[in-house]
PLY file of the C-alpha trace (Angstrom):
ply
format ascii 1.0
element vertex 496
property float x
property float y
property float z
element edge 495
property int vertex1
property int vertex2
end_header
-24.92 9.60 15.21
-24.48 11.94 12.09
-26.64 14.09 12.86
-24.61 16.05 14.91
-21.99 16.41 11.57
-25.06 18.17 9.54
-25.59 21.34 11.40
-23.07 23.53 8.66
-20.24 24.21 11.30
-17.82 26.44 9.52
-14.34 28.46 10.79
-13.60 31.68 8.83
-10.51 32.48 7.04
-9.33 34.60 9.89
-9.83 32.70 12.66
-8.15 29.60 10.84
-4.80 31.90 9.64
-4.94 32.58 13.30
-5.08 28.94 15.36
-3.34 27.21 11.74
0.53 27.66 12.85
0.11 27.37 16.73
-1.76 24.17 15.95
1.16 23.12 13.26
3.58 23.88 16.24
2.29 21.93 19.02
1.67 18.84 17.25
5.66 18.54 15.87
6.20 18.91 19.13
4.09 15.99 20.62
5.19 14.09 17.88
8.79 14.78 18.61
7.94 13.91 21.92
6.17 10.81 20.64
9.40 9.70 18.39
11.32 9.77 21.40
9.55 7.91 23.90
8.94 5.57 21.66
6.59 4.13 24.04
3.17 3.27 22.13
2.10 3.96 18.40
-0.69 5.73 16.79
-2.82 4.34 14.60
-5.43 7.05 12.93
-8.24 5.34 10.77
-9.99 7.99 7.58
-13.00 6.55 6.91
-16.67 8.33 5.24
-18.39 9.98 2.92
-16.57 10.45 -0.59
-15.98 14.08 -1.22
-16.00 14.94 2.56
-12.11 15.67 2.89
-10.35 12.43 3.50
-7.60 12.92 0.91
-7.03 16.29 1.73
-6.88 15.85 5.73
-4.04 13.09 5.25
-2.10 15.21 2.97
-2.81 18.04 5.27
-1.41 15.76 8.21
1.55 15.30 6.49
2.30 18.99 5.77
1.47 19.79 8.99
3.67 17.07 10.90
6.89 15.27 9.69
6.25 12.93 7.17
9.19 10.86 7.93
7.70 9.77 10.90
4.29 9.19 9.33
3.20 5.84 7.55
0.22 6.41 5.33
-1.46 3.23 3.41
-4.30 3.62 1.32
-6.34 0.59 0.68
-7.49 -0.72 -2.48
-8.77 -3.79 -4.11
-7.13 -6.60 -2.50
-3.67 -8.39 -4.87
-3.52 -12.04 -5.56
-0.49 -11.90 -2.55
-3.48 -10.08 -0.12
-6.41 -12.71 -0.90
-4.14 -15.86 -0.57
-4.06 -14.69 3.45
-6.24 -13.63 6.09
-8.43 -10.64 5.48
-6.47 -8.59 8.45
-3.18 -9.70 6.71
-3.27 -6.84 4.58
-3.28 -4.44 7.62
-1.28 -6.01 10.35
1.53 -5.95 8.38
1.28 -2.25 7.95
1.10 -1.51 11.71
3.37 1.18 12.97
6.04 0.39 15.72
5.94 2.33 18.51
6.90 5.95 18.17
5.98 6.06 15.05
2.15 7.37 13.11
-0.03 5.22 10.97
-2.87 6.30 8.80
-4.64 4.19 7.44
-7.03 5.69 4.70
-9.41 3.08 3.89
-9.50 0.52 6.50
-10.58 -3.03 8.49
-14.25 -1.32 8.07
-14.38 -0.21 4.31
-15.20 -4.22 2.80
-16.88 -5.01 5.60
-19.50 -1.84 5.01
-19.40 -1.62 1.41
-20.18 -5.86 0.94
-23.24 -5.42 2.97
-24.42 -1.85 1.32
-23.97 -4.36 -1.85
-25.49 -6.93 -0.25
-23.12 -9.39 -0.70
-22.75 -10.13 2.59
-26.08 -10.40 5.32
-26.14 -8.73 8.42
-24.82 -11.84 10.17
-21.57 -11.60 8.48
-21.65 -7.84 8.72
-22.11 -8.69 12.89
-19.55 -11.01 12.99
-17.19 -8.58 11.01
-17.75 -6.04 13.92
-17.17 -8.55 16.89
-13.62 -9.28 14.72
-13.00 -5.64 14.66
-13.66 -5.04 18.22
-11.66 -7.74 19.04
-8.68 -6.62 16.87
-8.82 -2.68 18.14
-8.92 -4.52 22.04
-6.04 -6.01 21.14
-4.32 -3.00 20.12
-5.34 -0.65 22.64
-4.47 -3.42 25.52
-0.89 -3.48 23.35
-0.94 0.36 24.00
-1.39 1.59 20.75
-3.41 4.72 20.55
-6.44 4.43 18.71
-8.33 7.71 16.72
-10.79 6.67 14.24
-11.92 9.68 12.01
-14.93 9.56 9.99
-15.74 12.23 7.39
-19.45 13.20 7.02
-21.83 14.68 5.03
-25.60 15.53 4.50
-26.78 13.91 1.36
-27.16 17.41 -0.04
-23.86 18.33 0.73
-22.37 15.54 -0.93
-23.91 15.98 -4.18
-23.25 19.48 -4.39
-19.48 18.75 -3.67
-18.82 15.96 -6.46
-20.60 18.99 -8.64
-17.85 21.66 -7.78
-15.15 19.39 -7.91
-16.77 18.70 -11.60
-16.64 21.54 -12.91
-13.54 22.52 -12.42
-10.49 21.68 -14.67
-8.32 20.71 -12.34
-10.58 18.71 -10.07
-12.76 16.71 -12.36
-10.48 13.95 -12.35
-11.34 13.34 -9.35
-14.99 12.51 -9.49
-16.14 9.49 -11.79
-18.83 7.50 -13.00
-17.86 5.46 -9.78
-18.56 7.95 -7.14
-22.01 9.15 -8.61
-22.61 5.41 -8.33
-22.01 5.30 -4.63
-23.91 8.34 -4.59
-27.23 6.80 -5.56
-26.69 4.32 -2.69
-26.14 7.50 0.14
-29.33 6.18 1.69
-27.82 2.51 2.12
-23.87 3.44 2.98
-25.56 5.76 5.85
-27.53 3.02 7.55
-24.77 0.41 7.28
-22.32 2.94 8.30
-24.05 4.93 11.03
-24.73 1.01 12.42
-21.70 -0.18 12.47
-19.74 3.09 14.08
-22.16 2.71 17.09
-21.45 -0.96 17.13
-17.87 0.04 17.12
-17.17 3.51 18.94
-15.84 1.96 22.00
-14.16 3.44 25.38
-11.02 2.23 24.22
-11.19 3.75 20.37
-14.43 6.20 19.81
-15.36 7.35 16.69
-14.70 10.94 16.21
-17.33 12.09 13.69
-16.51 15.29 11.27
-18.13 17.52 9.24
-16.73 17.46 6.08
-18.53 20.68 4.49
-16.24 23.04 5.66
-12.54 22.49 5.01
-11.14 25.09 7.41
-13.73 23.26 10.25
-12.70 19.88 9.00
-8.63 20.76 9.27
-8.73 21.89 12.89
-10.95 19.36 14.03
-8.88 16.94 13.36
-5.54 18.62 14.05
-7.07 19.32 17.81
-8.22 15.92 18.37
-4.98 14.45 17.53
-3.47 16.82 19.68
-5.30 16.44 22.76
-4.88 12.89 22.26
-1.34 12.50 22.04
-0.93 15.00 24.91
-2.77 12.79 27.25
-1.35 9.21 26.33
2.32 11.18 26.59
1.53 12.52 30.18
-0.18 8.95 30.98
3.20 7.35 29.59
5.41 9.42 31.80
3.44 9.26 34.80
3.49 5.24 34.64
7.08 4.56 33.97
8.35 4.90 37.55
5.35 2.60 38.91
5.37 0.38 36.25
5.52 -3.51 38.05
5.43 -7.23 37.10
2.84 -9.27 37.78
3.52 -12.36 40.06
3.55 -15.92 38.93
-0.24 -16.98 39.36
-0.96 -21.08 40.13
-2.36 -22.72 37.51
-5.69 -21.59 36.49
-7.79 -24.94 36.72
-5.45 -26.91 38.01
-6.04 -29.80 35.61
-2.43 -31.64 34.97
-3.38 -32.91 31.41
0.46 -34.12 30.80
0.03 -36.18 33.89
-2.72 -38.96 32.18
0.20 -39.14 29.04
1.07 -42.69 29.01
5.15 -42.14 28.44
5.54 -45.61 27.79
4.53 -46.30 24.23
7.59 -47.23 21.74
7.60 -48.22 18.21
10.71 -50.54 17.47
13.13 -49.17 14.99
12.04 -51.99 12.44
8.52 -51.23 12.25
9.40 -47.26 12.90
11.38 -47.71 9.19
8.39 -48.98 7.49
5.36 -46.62 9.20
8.02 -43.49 7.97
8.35 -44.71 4.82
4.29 -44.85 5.11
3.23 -41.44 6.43
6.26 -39.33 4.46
4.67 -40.86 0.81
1.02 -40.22 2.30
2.35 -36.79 3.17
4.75 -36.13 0.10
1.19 -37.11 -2.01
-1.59 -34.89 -0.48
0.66 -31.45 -0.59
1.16 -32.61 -4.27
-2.57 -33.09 -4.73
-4.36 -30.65 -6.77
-6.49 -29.70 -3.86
-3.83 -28.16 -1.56
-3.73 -25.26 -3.42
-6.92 -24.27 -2.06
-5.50 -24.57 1.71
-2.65 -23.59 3.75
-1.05 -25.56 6.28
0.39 -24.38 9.54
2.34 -27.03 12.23
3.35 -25.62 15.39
5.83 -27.09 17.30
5.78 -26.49 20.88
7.41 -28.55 24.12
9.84 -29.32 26.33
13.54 -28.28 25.86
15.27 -31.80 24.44
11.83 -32.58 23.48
12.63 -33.50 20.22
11.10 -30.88 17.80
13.69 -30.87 15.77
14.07 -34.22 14.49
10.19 -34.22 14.01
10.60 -30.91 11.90
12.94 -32.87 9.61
10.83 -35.63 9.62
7.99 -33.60 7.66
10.35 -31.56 5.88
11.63 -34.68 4.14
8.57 -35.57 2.46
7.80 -32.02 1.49
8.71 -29.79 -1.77
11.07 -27.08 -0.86
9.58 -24.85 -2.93
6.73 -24.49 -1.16
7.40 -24.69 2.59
9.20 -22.62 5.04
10.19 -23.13 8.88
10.27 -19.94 10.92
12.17 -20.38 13.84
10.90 -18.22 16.82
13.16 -17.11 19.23
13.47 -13.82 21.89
11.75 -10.91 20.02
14.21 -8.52 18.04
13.95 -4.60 18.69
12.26 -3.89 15.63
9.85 -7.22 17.18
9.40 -5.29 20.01
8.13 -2.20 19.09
4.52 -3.60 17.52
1.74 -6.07 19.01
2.60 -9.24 20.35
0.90 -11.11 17.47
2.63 -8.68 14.73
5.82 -10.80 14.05
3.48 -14.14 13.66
1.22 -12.37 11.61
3.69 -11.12 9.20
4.71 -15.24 8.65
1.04 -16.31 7.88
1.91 -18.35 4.84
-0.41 -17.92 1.14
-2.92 -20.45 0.30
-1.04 -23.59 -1.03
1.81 -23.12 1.49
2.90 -25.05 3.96
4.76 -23.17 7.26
6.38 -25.29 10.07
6.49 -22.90 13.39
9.78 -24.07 15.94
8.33 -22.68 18.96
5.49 -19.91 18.15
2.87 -16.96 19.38
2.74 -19.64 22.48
5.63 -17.92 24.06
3.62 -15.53 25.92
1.57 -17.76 27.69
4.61 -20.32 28.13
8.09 -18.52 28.47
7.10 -15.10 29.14
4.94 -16.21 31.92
6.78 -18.06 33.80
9.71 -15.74 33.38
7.84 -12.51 34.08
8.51 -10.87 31.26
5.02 -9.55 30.87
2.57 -9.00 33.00
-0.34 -11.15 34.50
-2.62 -9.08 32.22
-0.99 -9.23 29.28
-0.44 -13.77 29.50
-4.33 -13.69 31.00
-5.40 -11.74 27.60
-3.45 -13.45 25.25
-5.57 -16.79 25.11
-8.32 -14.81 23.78
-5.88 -13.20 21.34
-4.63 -16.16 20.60
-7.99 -18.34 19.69
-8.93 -15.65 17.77
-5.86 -14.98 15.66
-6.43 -18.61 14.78
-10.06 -18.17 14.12
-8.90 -16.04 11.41
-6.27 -18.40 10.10
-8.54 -20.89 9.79
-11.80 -19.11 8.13
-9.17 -18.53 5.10
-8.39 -22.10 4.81
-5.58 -23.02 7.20
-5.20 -26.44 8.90
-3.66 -25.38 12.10
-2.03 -28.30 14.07
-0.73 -27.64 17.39
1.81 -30.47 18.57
3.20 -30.09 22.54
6.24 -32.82 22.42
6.10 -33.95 25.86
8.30 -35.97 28.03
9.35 -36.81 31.26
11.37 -35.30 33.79
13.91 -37.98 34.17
14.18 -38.23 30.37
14.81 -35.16 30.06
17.93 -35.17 32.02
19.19 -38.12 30.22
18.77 -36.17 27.59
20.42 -33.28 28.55
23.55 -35.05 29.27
24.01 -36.79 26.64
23.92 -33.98 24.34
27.15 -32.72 26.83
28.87 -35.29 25.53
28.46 -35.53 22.02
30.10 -33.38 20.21
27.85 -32.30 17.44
24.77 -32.52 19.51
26.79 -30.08 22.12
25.57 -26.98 20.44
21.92 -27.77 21.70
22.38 -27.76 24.71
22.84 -24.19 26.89
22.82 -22.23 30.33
19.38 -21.88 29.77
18.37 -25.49 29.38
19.69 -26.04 32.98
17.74 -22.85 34.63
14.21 -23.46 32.85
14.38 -27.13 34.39
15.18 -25.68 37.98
11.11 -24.19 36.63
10.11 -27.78 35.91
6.69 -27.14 37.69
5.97 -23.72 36.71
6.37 -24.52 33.57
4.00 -27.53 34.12
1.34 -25.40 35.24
1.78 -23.08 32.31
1.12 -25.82 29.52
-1.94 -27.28 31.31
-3.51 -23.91 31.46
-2.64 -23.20 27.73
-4.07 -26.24 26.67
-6.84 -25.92 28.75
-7.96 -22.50 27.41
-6.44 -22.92 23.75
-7.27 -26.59 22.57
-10.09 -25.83 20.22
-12.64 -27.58 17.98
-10.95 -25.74 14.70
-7.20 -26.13 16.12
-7.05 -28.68 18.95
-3.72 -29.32 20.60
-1.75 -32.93 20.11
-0.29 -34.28 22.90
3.16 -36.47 21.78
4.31 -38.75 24.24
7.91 -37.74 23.23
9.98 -40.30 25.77
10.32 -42.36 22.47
11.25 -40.48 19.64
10.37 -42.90 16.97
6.33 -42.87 18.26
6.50 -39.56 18.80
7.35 -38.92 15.02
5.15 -41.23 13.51
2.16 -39.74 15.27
2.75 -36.70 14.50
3.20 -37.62 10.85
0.28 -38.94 10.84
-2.23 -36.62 12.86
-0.98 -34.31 9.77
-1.78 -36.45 7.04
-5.50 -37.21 9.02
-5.93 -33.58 9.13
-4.81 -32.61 5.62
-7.34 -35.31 4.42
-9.76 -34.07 6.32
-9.59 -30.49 5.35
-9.14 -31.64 1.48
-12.73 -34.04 1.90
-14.63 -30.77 3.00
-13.21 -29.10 -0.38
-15.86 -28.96 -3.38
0 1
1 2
2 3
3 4
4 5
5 6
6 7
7 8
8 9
9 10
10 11
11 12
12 13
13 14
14 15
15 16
16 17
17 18
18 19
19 20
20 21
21 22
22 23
23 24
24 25
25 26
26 27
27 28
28 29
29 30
30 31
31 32
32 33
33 34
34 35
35 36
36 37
37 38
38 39
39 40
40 41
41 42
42 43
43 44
44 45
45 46
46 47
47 48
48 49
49 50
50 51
51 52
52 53
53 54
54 55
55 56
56 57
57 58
58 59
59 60
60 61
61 62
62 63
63 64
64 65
65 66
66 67
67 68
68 69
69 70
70 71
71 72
72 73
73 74
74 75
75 76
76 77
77 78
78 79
79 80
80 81
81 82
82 83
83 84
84 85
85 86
86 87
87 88
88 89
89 90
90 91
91 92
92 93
93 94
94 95
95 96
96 97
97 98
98 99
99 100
100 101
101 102
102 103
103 104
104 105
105 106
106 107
107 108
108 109
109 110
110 111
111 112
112 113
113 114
114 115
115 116
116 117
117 118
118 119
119 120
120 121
121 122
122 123
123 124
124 125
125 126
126 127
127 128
128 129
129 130
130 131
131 132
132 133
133 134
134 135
135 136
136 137
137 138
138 139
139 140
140 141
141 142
142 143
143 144
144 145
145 146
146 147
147 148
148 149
149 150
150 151
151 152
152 153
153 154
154 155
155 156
156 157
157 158
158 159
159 160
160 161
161 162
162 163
163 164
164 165
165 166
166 167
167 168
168 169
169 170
170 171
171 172
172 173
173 174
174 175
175 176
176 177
177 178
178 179
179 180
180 181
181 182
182 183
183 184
184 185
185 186
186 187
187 188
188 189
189 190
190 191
191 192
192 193
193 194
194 195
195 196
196 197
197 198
198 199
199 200
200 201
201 202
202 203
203 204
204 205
205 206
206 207
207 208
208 209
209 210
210 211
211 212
212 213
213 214
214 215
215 216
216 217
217 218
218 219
219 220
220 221
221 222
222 223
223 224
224 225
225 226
226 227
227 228
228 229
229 230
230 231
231 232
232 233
233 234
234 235
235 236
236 237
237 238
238 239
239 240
240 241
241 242
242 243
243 244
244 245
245 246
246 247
247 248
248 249
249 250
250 251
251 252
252 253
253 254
254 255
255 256
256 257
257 258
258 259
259 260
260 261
261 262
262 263
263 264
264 265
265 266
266 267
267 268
268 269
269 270
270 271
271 272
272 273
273 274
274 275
275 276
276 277
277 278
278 279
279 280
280 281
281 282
282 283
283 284
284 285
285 286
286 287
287 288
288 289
289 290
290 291
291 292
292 293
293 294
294 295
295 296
296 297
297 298
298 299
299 300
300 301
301 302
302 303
303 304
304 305
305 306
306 307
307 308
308 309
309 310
310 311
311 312
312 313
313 314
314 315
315 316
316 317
317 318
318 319
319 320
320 321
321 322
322 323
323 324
324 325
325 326
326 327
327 328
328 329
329 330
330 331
331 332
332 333
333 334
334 335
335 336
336 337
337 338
338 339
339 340
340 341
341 342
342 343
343 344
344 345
345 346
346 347
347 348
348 349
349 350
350 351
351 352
352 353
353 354
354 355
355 356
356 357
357 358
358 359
359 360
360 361
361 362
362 363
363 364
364 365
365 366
366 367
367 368
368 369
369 370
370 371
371 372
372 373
373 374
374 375
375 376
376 377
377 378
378 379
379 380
380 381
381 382
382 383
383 384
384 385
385 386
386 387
387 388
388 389
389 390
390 391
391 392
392 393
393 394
394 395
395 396
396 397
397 398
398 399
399 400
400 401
401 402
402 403
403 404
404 405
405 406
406 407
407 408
408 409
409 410
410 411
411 412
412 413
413 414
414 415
415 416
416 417
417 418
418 419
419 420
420 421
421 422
422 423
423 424
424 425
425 426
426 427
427 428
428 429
429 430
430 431
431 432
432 433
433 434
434 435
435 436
436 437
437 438
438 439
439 440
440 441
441 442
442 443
443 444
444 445
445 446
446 447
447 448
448 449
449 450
450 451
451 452
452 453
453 454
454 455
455 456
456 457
457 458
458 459
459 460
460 461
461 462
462 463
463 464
464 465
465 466
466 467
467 468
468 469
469 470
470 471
471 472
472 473
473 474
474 475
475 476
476 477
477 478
478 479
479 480
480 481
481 482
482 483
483 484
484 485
485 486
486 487
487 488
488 489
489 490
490 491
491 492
492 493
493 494
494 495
């Protein structure tokens, strides 16, 4: 694969005074154009060789485009903030939105490559890395973000001779240290790991674009084209689309298993006995997130189900046996603008609580499958996808520690309505009820359908979904008290 990136391709001086300003021209144009639409964002990954031109190529971008329109992140060491999270934490959060450029120099691929070239990681965790990545950069292409992954090459030869001239100059030898001729002595290593994992990666959807990093001139309008010609094409796909964009139909239920259906909606607990089992669970509860051992885990509750359900008296349920200090409830609602202009998962990601945390979701990353579904406001493609999304997101939450417990408060039709008007008539209760509630019953069914194929596809061995027979509100709190105390335990018994 690098082969190719070895043969000593080089522009001359003329040539690249020449093509240099036209090239400068047309891409503030397309991204002018790109700022505008706003339609999709660009995400641009530097990756390769040390010394083959990855600094100067993003300053070079910079100059060359507007900057203000440019996000560039440059990846170090993980902080204490960064470790306490998810791995892909770090870079979902620095996403563009749409109409805007990322670069990202030093990626999802640098700790992955440079842990096995150490070997301290095997080639199993090295393949599983890759399946995550290709996974993630699915995601984001199937989001519509456009994709260019860059990486910087050279020979062996080439490489040493370039950390030699940038040592003996004054006013470059800063930038080559005891560090890089380190990495140097393990060229032999980074190149199989690397080479590897690019072909295990270059997909249809987001190629590798490998460049020869010997000659700067080459290098510069390599890159500058490619961009180009890239954001040319997704701009003349984006405008060509927009008058036959459509939304998918509402499709029957994928299995057609009614798992709500076997509920038994009968169980109560009596308000004596519901006193003394909540005085129970909240001190069990209040006593494991106070336990030594939950700082090495996170815990995430998401509260899904049916309007009137009764997730909000289960919420403060919890709440009351918690710390303040170290929870928080995000309450999920219709996407804002700046929502709207990243990936689906962005706004969920950005909420993924540190180690020792505990996060209560009111309504969650669900909604697509759910709300947006049944509503059409995406398309068949986009709910059909997001289960995968969805497990794996979760995955990922949970291979840093997380206890993920999914509760679906579910209850009947008829209580529901009872429900619904008696919250008409009380006064402070009033305020919960709305327009809304009324139209998504007249959905009842679809809605029905929806859950059965969400729990269906989404009730895993690492975060299964609880069903809560919510027609009585005191069982329905006590079991979900304490399913989280049984999990918490659990989690904290697998802890060294």
């Amino acid at each position: 694969m690098f082969e190719s990136a070895e043969l000593g391709h080089k522009i001359d001086k003329a040539t690249y005074k020449a093509e240099e300003p036209k090239l400068r021209e047309a891409l503030l144009n397309a991204q002018f154009d790109l700022a505008q639409k706003a339609k999709f964002p660009v995400i641009i990954l530097i990756g390769g060789v040390d010394g083959a031109g990855k600094g100067e190529t993003v300053n070079l971008l910079n100059e060359w485009m507007d900057p203000r329109h440019i996000q560039v992140h440059a990846t170090g060491e993980m902080s204490d903030e960064e470790r306490e999270r998810p791995p892909m934490w770090r870079f979902w959060r620095a996403l563009p939105p749409k109409g805007k450029i990322g670069v990202f120099f030093g990626s999802w691929y640098t700790a992955p490559i440079v842990q096995r070239v150490l070997k301290k990681s095997s080639a199993a965790t090295l393949a599983q890395h890759i399946e995550q990545i290709n996974r993630m950069e699915k995601m984001l292409t199937d989001e519509g973000a456009l994709v260019l992954k860059f990486w910087f090459h050279l020979s062996k030869e080439a490489q040493k001779k370039r950390l030699k001239f940038l040592e003996k100059s004054p006013n470059t030898r800063w930038r080559v240290t005891k560090f890089d001729w380190e990495r140097f002595e393990l060229y032999d290593k980074f190149r199989k790991v690397s080479e590897h994992t690019l072909r295990e990666t270059s997909t249809a959807e987001a190629p590798w674009i490998v460049v020869e990093g010997t000659d700067a001139n080459y290098r510069s309008l390599t890159v500058g084209k490619t961009l180009l010609d890239a954001l040319r094409k997704r701009l003349a796909a984006v405008s060509a689309k927009a008058s036959v964009a459509k939304v998918a139909p509402l499709q029957t239920a994928i299995d057609e298993l009614d798992v709500l259906d076997k509920l038994n909606m009968t169980q109560k607990i009596a308000d004596k006995k519901f006193d003394a089992e909540l005085e129970k669970y909240q001190g069990k509860l209040a006593l494991l997130t106070r336990n030594p051992k939950f700082k090495k885990i996170a815990v995430i509750a998401v509260f899904e189900g049916s309007d009137a359900g009764g997730k909000g008296g289960a919420i403060r349920r919890i709440t009351g046996a918690l710390d303040a200090r170290h929870y928080r409830i995000t309450p999920v609602a219709a996407p804002t603008e700046e929502e709207r202009a990243q990936p689906y998962l962005w706004r969920f990601w950005r909420n993924v609580p540190r180690i020792g945390r505990f996060n209560i979701f009111d309504r969650s990353w669900y909604g697509r499958v759910l709300v947006e579904r049944v509503e059409k406001f995406c398309t068949e493609a986009d709910w059909m996808r997001a289960y995968g999304e969805i497990n794996d997101f979760e995955e990922q939450l949970t291979h840093n520690g997380a206890v993920v417990v999914k509760f679906w408060l579910a209850i009947t039709k008829e209580e529901q309505l009872r429900r619904f008007k008696e919250r008409e008539k009380i006064g402070f209760k009033r305020f919960k009820i709305t327009a809304d509630d009324w139209r998504n019953r007249e959905k009842w069914d679809d809605y029905e359908r929806a859950v059965c194929d969400m729990v269906d596809r989404t009730s895993t061995e690492i975060a299964p979904w609880i069903l809560v027979e919510a027609n009585d509100k005191n069982f329905a709190r006590i079991k979900i008290l304490k399913t989280l105390c049984e999990r918490i335990e659990a989690a904290m018994q697998k802890l060294k």
